[in-house]
N, C-alpha and C positions, 0 to 999 in steps of 0.2 A: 241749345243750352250747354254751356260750357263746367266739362266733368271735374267735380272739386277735386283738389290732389287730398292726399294722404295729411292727416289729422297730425302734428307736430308737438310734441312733450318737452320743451323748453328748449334743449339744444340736439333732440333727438329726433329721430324722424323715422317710422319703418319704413322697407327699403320697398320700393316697386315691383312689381310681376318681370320688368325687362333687367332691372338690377341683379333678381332672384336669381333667373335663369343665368344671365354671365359667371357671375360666382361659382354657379353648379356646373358647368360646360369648363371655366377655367380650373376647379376642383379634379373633376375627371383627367384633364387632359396631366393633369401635375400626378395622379396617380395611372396614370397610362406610360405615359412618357417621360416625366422629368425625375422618377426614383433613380439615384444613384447605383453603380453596381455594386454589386456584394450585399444587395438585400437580402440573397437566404443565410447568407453567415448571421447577418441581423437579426434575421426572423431566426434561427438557432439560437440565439443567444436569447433573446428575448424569450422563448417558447420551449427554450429546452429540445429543442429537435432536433436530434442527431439523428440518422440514417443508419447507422451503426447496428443498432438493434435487427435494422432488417436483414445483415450479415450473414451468413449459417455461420453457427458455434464452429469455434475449431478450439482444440486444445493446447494450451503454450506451451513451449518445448523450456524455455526459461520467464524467470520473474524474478525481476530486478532492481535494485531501486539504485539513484546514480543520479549524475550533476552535467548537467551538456557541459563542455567544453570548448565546442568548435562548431559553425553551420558548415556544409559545405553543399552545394547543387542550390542556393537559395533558401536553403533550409530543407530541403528534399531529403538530405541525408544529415546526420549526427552524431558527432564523438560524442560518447560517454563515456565518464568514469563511474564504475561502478563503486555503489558503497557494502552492498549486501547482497548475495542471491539468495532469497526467498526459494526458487526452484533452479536447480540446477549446481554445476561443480562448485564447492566451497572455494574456492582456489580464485574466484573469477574477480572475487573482493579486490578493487584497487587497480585492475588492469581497464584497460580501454577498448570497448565496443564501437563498432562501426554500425548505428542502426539505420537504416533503411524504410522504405516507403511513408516516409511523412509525407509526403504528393497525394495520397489516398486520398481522396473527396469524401470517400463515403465514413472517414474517420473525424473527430471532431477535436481541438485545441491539439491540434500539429502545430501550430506556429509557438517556436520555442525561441528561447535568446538565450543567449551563453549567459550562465549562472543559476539557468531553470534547474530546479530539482523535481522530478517526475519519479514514477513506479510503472516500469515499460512493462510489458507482455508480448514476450518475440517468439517468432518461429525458427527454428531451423539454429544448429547448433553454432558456439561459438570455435570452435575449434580452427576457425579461421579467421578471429577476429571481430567479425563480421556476420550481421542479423538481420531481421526481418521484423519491423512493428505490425503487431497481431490485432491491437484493439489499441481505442484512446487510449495516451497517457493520463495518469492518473496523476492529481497532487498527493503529497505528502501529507495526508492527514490521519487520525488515528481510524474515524470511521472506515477507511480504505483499505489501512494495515489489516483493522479485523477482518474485512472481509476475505483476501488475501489471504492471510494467515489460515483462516477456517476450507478455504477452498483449496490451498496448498497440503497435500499430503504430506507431513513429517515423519520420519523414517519411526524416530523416536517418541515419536504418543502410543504405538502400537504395541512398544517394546517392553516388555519384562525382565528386568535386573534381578533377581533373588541377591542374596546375601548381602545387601547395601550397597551394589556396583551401582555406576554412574551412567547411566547412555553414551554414547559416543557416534557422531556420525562421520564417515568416511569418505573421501572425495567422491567414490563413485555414487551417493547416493544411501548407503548402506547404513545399518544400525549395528550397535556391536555393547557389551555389555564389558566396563572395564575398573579396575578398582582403582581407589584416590592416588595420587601417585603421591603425595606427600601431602602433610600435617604441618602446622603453624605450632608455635611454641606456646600457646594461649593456655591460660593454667585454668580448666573450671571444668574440676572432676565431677564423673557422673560412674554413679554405681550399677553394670550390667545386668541383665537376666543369669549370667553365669558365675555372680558372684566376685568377681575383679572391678575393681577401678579402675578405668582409666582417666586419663590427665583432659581429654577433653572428649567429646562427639566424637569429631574427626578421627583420633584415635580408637575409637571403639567401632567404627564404620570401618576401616581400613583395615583391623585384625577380624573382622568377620568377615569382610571378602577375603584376605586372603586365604585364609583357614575355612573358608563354605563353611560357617556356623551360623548360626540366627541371631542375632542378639538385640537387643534392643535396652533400653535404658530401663532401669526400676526407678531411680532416684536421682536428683542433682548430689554429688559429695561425694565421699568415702562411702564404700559400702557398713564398714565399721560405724559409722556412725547413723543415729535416730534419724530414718525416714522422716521426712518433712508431715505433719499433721495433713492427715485425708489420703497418705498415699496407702495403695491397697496390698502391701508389703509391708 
């Protein structure tokens, strides 16, 4: 007795036991064999999985943020111009870095093109020009700056000015405590703790550093004249 085929739904038909099995044998073989290369860039990008993490920490000698300029080695290496050093000599603003090991495997979005703007993390100083990429390049974004910003030690959040001086930090790295060097002509007197007016803030910040006296504002005006209603003066 001859075996009825498979039951047929208008223009549809389910597929046979020897159909099944092809499909599933030519499935395998296209996931065996016919993946293109640079699946795991793929599967990175897709999955977030950088290698990078498995690293040992190391500490950046500079932090930079800058605009490629030039590939050269295939992109292995790259001019940058700096815009800011976050860590490292103030001075470096504007000059051009020679960075190094973008070939790293174990790093992730090295592939840069002239015009990229990144926030590098190098090793080893510039004083030759010439650096070392530490971790991925970072984008330019604000969440990154924060992070950056909080993980970079600034000379100046540590520092104490007494008498209204300003911070200052110096090429080596250094903080230093310095008074306004000059005043704007802006006319909006404020009456001191010591009884004087001055012509503006500014003015009144500026004779208290110089003079190491404390001062602080009582009131906007003349002192001559009726403190503003609710001042405790």
């Amino acid at each position: 007795m001859e075996r009825p085929g498979p039951c047929c739904f208008f223009w549809w038909c389910p597929p046979t036991r020897t159909v099944r099995l092809s499909v599933g044998c030519a499935l395998a073989l296209l996931l065996c064999c016919g993946l293109p290369q640079g699946g795991d860039a793929r599967r990175r990008r897709i999955f977030d999985d950088c290698p990078e993490s498995r690293l040992p920490v190391a500490e950046a000698d500079l932090v930079v943020s800058g605009i490629v300029e030039r590939l050269l080695q295939d992109g292995a290496h790259v001019s940058v111009r700096v815009w800011r050093a976050l860590k490292g000599p103030r001075e470096l603003a504007g000059s051009v870095l020679l960075v190094e090991g973008l070939d790293n495997e174990a790093l992730c979005g090295t592939r840069l093109a002239h015009g990229d703007s990144r926030l590098f993390l190098l090793k080893g100083g510039a004083s030759e020009g010439r650096t070392r990429l530490l971790s991925s390049p970072l984008r330019l974004t604000l969440p990154n700056l924060d992070r950056l910003q909080a993980a970079v030690k600034v000379p100046c959040e540590a520092k104490y000015c007494p008498w209204n001086g300003d911070c200052s930090e110096d090429r080596l790295g250094g903080a230093r405590c310095i008074c306004p060097s000059s005043c704007g002509f802006e006319s909006a007197p404020v009456c001191a703790l010591d009884g004087v007016t001055y012509s503006n803030r500014c003015k009144m910040r500026l004779d208290s550093c110089r003079k190491q006296k404390r001062l602080w504002s009582r009131h906007e005006g003349a002192c001559q004249a009726t403190p503003p209603y609710g001042s405790p003066y």
